[in-house]
C-alpha positions as CSV (number, residue, x, y, z in Angstrom):
1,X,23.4,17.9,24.5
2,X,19.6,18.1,24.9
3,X,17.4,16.9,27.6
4,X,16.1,13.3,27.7
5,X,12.8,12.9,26.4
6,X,10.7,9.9,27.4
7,X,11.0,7.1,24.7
8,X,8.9,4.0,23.5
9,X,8.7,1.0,25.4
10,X,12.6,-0.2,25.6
11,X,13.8,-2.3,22.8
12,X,14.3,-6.0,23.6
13,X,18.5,-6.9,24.3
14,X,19.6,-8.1,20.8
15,X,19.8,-11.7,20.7
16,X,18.5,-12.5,23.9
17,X,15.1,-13.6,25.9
18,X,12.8,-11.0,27.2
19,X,12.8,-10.1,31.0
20,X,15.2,-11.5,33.5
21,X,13.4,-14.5,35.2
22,X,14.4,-18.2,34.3
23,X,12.6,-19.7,31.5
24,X,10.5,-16.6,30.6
25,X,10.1,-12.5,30.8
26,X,9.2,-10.6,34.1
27,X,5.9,-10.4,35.9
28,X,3.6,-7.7,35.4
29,X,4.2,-6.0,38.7
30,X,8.1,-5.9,37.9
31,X,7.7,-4.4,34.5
32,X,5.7,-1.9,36.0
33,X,8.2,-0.8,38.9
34,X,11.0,-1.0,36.2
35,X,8.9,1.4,33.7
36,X,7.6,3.9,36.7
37,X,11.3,3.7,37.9
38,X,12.1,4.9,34.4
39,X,9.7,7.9,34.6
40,X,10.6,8.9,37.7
41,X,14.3,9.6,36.8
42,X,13.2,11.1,33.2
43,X,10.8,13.4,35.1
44,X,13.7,14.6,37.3
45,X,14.8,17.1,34.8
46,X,11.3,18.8,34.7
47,X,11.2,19.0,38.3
48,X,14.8,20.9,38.3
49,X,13.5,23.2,36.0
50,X,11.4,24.5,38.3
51,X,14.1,26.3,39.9
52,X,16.5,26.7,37.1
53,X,15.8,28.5,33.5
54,X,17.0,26.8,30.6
55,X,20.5,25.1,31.0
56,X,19.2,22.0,29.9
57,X,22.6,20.7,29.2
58,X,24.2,20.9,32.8
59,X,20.6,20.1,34.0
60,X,21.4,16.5,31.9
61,X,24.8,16.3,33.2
62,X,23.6,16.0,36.4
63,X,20.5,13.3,35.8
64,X,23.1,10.7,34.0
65,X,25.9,11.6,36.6
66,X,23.6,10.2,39.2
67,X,22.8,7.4,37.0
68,X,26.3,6.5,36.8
69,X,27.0,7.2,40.5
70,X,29.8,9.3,39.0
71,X,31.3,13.3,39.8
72,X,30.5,17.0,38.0
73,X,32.3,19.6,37.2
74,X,30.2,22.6,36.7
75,X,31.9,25.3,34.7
76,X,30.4,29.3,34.5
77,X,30.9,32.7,35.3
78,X,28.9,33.7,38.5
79,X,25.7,34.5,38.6
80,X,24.5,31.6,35.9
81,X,22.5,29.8,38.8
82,X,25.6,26.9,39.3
83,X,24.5,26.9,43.5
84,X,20.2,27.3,42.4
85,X,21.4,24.2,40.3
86,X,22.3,21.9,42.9
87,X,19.9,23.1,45.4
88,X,17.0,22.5,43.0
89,X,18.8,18.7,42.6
90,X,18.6,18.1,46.2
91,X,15.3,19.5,46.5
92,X,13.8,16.6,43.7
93,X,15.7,13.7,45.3
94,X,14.9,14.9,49.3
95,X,18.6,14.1,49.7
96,X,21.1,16.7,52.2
97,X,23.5,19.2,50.4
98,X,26.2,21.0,51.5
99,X,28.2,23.8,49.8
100,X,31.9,24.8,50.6
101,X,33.7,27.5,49.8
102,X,37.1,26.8,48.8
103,X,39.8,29.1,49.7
104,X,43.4,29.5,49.5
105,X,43.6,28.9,53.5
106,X,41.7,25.7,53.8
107,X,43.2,22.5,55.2
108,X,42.2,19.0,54.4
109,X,41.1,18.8,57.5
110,X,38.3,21.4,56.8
111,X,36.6,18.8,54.1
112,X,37.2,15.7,55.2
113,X,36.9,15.9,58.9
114,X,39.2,16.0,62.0
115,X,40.0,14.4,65.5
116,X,39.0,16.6,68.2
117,X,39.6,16.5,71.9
118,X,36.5,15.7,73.8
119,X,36.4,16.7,77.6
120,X,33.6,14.7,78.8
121,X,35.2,11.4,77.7
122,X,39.1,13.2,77.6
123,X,39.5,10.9,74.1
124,X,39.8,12.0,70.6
125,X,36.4,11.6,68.4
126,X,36.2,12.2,65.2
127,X,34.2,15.2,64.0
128,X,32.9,14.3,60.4
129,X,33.0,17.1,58.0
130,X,31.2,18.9,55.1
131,X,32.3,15.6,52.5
132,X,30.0,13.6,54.6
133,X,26.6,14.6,52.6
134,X,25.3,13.2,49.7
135,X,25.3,16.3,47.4
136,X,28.7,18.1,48.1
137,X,28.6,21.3,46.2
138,X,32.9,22.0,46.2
139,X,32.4,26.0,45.2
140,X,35.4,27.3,43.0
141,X,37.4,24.1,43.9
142,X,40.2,25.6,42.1
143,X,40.7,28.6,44.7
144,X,42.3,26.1,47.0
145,X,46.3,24.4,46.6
146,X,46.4,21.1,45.3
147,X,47.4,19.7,49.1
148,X,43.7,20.4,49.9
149,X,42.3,19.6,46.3
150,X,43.5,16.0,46.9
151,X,41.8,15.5,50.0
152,X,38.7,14.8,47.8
153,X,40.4,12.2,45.6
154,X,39.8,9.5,48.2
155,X,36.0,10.7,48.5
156,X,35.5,10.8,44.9
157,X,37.1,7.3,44.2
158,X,36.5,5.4,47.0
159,X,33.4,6.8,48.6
160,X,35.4,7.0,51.7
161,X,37.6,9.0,54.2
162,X,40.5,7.8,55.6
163,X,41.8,10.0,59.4
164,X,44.2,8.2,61.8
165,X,44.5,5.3,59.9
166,X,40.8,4.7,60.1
167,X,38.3,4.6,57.1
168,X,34.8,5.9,57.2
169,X,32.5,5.1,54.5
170,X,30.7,8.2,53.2
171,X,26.4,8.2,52.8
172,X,25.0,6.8,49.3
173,X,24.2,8.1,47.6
174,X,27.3,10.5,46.9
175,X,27.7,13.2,44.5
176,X,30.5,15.8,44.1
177,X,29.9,18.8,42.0
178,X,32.4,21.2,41.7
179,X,32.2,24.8,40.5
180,X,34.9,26.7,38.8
181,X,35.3,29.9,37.2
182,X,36.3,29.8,33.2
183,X,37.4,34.0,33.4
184,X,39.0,34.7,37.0
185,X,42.7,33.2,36.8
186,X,43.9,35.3,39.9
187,X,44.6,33.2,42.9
188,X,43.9,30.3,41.3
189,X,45.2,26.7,41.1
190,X,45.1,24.2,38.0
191,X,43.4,21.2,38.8
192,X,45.6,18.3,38.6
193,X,45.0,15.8,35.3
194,X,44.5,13.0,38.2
195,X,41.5,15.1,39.9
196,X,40.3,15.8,36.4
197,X,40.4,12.3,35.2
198,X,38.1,11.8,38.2
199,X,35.4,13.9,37.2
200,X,33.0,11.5,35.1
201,X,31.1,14.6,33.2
202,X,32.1,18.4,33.0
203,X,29.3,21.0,32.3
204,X,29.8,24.2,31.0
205,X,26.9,26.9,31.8
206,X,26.5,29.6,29.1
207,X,25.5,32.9,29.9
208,X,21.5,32.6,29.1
209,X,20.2,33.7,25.9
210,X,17.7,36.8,25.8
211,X,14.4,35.2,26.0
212,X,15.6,32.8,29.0
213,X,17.2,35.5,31.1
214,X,14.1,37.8,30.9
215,X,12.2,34.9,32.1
216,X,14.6,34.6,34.9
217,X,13.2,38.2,35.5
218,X,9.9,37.6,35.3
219,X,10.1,35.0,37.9
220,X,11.9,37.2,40.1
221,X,9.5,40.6,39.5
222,X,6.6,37.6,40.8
223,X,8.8,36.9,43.5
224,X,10.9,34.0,43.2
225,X,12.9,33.6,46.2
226,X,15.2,31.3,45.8
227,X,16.1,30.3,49.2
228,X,12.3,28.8,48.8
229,X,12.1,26.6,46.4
230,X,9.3,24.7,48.0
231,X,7.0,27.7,46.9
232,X,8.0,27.1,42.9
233,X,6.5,23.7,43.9
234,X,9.4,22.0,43.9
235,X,9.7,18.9,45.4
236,X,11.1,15.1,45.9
237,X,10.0,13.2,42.8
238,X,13.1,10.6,43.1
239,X,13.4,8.8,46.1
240,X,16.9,7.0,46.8
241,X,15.6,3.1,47.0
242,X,14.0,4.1,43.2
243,X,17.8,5.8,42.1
244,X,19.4,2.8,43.0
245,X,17.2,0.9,41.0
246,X,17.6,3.2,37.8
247,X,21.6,2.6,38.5
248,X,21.2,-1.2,38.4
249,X,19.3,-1.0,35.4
250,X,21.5,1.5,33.8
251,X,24.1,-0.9,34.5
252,X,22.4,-3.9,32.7
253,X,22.5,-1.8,29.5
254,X,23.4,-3.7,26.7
255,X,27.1,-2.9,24.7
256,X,27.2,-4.5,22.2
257,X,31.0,-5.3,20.5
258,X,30.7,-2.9,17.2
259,X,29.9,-0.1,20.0
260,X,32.2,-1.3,22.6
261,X,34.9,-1.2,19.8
262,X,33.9,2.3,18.3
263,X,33.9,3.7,21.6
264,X,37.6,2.4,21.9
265,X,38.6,3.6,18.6
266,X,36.7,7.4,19.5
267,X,39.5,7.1,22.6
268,X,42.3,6.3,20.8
269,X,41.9,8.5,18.1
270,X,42.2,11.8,20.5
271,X,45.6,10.0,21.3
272,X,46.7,10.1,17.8
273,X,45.1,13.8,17.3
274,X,48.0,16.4,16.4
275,X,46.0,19.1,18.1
276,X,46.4,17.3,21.4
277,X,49.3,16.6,23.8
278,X,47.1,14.4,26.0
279,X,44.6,11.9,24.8
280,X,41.9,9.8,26.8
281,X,43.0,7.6,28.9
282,X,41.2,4.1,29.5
283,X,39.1,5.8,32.6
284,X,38.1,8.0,30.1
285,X,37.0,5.4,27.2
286,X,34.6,3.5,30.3
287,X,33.4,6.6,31.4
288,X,32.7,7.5,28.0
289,X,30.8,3.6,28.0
290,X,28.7,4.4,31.3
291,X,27.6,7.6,30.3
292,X,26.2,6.5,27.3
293,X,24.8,3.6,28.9
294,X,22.5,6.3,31.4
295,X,21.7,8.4,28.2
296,X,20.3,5.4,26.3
297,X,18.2,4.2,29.7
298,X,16.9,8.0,29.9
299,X,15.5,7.4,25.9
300,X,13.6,4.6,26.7
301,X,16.1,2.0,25.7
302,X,18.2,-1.0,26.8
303,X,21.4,-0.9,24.2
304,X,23.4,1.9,23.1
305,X,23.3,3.2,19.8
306,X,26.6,5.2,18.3
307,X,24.6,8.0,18.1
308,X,24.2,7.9,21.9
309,X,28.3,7.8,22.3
310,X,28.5,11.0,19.6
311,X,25.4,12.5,22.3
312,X,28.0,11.9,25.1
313,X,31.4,12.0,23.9
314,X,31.8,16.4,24.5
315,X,30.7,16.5,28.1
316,X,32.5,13.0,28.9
317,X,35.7,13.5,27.0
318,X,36.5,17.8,26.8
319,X,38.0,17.7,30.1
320,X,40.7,14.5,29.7
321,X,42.3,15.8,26.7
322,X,45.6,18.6,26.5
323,X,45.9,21.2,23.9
324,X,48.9,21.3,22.2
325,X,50.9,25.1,23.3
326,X,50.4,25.9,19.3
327,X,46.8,24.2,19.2
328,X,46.3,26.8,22.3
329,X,47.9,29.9,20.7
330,X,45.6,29.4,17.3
331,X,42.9,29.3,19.3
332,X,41.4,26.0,18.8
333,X,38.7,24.4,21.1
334,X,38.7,21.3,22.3
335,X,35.5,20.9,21.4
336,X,36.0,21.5,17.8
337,X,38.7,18.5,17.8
338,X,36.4,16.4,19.5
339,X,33.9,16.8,17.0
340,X,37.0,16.5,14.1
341,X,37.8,13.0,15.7
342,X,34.2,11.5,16.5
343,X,34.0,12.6,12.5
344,X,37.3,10.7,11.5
345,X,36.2,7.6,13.2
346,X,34.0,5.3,11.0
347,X,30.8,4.6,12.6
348,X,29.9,0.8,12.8
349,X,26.7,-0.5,11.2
């Protein structure tokens, strides 16, 4: 997947009137907000790049997540700039961050928040904790047993936490991105299929090619620090009232049915796939739809294209799907079926 590049002028909704107003097409002044909102959210890429070298593919993930008000999971050994990559996020929106480190000894309690005794007003209060942020960096989520893993279903589904009965909304917007190592098994704990399932988009970070990581050097030998990334000149260039607006219009996106259909049949197909042992469930097939509705808006367009469900369908759809045990002990990738089913599905015309 390749960074979005700013497209044309967006294509007119097949078989309808242009604009959104009664009886004709949108003033002048709305056009323009919708356009600058546009360039604002294709921009945002740039702006992380400030602070992150090359992984323009997790850089992406992260744009059309936000888009789609949905959930990352970041995969990569350490040291491939997974933490710089979120900071450098919060630092273009102006939004707060917090990172956790998951491990084996941490409660619920820990992420969602707790009742505490207060001795001034001898009540319990509620002390909110690190989930209530907007960017929630969850570092090496699966270092922690499922008990405490599952105290961030509610967050991620519901945008809310539930203590003593009572529910607390959580800010918006709300982000989780996870981290986990692909190498390190020790001490570890799978991820449940429910908690994967809830992950709209997972991102894998390579190890940098030559050229990028001796730029990574270069910055650092002029002193990047990266605990500054104000002095990169990194800054906001997203403000939140403009990201809702780029999820509303992302969410006016036009589907038609030939795409709506093929992204049903791409779904189903990884059901009937020998190589797999779990196929994509129905979340899967709308996430697969929403994604591919935030890439088409970031190319400068109002209707998805099938070639906009192929652009999607790896980072949307590798981490819903089950090897089969002698898929796994050949060695097969997931990806590699992926790309033998999106093949063996006729695209519509």
């Amino acid at each position: 997947m390749t960074d979005p590049t700013p497209g044309d002028t967006p294509a007119t909704e097949p078989g309808s009137t242009p604009g959104g107003l009664p009886g004709g097409g949108p003033t002048a002044s709305q056009d323009a907000v919708d356009h600058d909102t546009r360039a604002q959210l294709q921009g945002l890429s740039s702006e992380i790049h400030k602070g992150v070298v090359g992984q323009d593919a997790a850089v992406t993930s992260l744009v059309v997540a936000l888009l789609c008000r949905g959930h990352v999971l970041l995969e990569g050994v350490p040291g491939v700039a997974k933490t710089l990559l979120v900071r450098s996020l919060a630092a273009a929106l102006d939004v707060r961050m917090r990172r956790v480190q998951f491990t084996p000894d941490m409660m619920p309690g820990d992420i969602t928040g707790s009742l505490i005794y207060d001795n001034t007003t001898s009540d319990l209060v509620f002390r909110e904790g690190p989930v209530f942020t907007n960017l929630l960096l969850a570092d090496e989520i699966n270092r922690t047993p499922p008990k405490t893993q599952s105290a961030l279903l509610e967050a991620m589904e519901e945008r809310q936490v539930t203590v003593d009965g009572a529910s607390r909304p959580l800010p918006d917007p709300f982000l989780v991105i996870a981290t986990q190592n692909p190498i390190e098994f020790d001490g570890t704990y799978t991820l449940p299929e429910a908690q994967l399932d809830r992950f709209l988009l997972k991102a894998v970070m390579p190890l940098p090619d030559r050229d990028v990581e001796i730029d990574v050097l270069r910055r650092h030998a002029d002193g990047f620090d990266t605990t500054d990334l104000a002095a990169m000149g990194l800054g906001p260039v997203v403000d939140v009232p403009s990201l809702h607006r780029a999820q509303q219009d992302v969410s006016q996106v036009v589907a038609e049915d030939p795409v709506v259909q093929y992204i049903v049949d791409v779904c189903r197909a990884t059901r009937h796939s020998p190589s797999l042992s779990l196929g994509v469930s129905p979340r899967g097939a709308i996430a697969l739809l929403r994604t591919s509705r935030a890439w088409a808006y970031l190319t400068g367009r109002d209707f998805i294209t099938p070639d906009d469900v192929k652009t999607m369908a790896p980072s949307t759809l590798s981490h819903r799907v089950r090897l089969t045990t002698e898929s796994e002990l050949e060695g097969t990738q997931v990806e590699s079926v992926l790309a033998a089913t999106l093949a063996s599905v006729p695209v519509p015309r």
